[in-house]
C-alpha positions in Angstrom: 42.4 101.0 -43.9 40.8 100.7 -47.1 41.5 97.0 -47.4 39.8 96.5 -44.1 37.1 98.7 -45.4 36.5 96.3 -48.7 37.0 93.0 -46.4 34.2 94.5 -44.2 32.2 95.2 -47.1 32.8 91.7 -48.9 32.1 90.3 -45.6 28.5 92.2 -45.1 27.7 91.1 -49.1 28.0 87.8 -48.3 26.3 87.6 -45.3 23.0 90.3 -46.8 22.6 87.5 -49.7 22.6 84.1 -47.4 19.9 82.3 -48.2 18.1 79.5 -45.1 19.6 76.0 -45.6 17.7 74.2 -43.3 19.8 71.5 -41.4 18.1 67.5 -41.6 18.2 65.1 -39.2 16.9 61.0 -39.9 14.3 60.6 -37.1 14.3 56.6 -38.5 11.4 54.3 -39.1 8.6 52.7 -37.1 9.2 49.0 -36.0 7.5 47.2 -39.3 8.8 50.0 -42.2 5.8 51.4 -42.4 6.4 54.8 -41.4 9.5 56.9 -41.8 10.2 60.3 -40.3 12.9 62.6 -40.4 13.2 66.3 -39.4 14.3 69.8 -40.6 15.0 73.1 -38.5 16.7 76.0 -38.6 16.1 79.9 -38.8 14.4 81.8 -41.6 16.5 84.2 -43.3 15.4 87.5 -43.0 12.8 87.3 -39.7 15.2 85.6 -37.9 12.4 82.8 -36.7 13.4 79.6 -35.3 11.6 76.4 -36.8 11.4 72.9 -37.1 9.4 70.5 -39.5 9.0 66.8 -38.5 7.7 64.7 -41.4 6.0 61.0 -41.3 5.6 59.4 -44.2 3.8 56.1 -45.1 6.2 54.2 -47.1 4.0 52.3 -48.8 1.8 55.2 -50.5 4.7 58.0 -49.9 1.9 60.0 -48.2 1.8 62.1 -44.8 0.2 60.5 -42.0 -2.8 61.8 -41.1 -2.2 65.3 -38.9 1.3 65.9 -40.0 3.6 67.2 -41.0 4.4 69.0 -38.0 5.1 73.0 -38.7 6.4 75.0 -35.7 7.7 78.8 -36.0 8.5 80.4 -33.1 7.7 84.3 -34.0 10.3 85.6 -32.1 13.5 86.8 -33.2 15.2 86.0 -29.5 13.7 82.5 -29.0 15.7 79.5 -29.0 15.7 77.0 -31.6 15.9 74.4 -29.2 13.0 75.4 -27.8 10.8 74.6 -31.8 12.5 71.6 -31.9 11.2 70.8 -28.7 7.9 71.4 -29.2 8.1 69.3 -33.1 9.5 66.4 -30.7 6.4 67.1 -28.6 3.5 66.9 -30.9 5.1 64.2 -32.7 4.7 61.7 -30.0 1.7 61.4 -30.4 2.0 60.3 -34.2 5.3 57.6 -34.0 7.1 57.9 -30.3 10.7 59.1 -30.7 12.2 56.0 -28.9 10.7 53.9 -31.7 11.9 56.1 -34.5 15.5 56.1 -32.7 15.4 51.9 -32.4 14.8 52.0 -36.1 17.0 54.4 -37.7 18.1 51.9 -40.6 21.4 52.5 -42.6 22.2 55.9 -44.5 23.4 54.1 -47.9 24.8 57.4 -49.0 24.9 61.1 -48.6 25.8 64.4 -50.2 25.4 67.5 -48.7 24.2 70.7 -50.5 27.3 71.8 -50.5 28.9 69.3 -51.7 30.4 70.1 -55.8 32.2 66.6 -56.9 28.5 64.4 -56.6 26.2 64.1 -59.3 23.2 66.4 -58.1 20.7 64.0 -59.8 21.7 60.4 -59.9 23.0 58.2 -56.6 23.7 54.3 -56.8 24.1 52.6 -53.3 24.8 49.2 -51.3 21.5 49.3 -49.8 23.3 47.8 -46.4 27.0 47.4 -45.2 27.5 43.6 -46.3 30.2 42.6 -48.2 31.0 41.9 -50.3 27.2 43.1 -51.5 24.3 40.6 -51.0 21.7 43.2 -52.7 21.9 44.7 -56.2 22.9 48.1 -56.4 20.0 50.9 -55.7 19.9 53.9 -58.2 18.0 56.5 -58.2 17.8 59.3 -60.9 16.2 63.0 -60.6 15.0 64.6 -63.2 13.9 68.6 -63.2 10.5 69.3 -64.9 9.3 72.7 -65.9 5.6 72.8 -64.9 3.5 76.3 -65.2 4.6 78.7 -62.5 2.0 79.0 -60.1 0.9 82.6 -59.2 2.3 83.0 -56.1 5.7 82.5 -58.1 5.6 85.1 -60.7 8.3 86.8 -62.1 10.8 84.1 -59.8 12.5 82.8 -62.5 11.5 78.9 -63.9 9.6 77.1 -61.1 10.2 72.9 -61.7 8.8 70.3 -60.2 10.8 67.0 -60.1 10.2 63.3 -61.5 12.3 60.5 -59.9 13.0 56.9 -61.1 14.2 53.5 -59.4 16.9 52.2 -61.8 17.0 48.8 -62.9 20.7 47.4 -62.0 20.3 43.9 -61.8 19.1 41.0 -64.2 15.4 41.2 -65.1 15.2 44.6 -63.5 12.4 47.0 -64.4 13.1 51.1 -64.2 10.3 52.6 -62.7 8.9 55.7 -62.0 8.1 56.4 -58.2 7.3 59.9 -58.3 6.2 62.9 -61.3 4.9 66.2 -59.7 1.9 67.6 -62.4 1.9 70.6 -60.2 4.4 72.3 -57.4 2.9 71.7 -54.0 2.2 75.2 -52.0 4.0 74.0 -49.4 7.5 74.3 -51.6 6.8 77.8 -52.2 8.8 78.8 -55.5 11.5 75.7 -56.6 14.0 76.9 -58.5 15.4 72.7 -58.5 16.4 70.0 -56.9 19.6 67.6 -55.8 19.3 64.4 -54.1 20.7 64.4 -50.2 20.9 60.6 -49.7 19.2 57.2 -49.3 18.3 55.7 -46.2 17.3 52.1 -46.1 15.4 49.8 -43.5 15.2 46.3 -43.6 12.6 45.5 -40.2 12.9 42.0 -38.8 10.3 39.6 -41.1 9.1 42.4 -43.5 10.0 44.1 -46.8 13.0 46.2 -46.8 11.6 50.1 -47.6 13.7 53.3 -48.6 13.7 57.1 -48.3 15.3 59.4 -51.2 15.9 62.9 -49.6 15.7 65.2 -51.7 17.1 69.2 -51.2 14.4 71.6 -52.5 16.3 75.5 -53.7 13.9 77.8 -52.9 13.4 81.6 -53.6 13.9 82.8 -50.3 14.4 86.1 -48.6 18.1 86.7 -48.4 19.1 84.5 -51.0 17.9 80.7 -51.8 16.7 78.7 -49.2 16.9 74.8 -49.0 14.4 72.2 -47.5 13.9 68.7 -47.8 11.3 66.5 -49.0 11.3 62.7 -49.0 10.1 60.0 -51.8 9.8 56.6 -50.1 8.8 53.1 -51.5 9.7 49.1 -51.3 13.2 48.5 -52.6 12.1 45.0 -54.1 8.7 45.6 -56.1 
């Protein structure tokens, strides 16, 4: 009985401290590259809310499209999350229809879950497309955490960071360049405790310039434990 008693208990600990990892799903590109858009959802630790995010990105400024991203909560502990993702899918027809998105999904160069230990949380190096052998140099990408000055919605949560990233130079004549430096943490992160990069996707659209999307997993402090969400840092992959 008391070994029952402890397994219950361990079993109640872990769950009480579970932080929100939201799940992420590549939505794709519009026809030309311009655009890309991918999607998280899940349900917040501690209200029990069902949500889903929809994000469209121009690739050639990394900026949100005008009107997005797309935010739905559902405040109801007994509502479906099928139901928010229905309603993201919704309202973001209007921005890039999902049938275009779908026709342009591109090629996930590489991947790492949050949970994954054995990959290097802040460096990735890619084919950026299944030929081989390869007809492109190698793509690399490199995270780096930066402490920045904890905004006031964040005190006493431990070091808030912000993030810069850098496109590697792997090939002959190459240049390393910086593609993204926070100088402050967006609101819309809430309090980052760091970062790990998720994966590259790549799109090369028919007569245009081949683009890419870094996702990037955001630890959060959260309710329950630390939550994770996604951003995304998108660019030309020849500049």
């Amino acid at each position: 009985m008391r070994k029952l008693i402890l397994a219950a208990a361990t079993l109640w600990s872990a769950a009480a401290f579970a932080g929100d990892t939201a799940s992420v799903e590549i939505l794709g590109f519009s026809a030309a590259g311009s655009v890309f858009a991918f999607e998280e959802y899940g349900v917040q630790d501690g209200s029990g809310f069902p949500y889903a995010n929809r994000y469209y990105i121009d690739t050639a400024n990394d900026r949100f499209l005008d009107g997005t991203p797309i935010r739905i909560r559902l405040d109801d502990e007994s509502a479906e999350l099928a139901a928010a993702r229905e309603q993201a899918r919704t309202a973001g027809e209007a921005i890039v229809p999902a049938s275009e998105l779908g026709a342009n999904r591109g090629f996930t160069a590489g991947w790492n879950a949050v949970t994954e230990y054995s990959a290097d949380p802040h460096r990735i190096s890619v084919n950026p497309r299944p030929v081989f052998p390869p007809i492109d140099p190698a793509l690399e990408f490199r995270l780096e955490e930066v402490r920045l000055e904890n905004p006031t919605r964040c005190a006493d949560q431990g070091d808030i960071v912000g993030f810069r990233l850098l496109k590697v130079a792997t090939g002959d004549g190459g240049r390393t360049q910086l593609i993204h430096e926070d100088e402050a943490i967006p609101e819309s992160r809430r309090c980052p405790l760091g970062y790990r990069i998720g994966g590259v996707q790549t799109f090369h659209p028919e007569g245009g310039a081949p683009v890419f999307a870094v996702m990037i997993a955001v630890r959060q402090v959260g309710f329950e434990g630390p939550d994770h969400r996604w951003v995304a840092v998108t660019g030309q992959i020849s500049e």
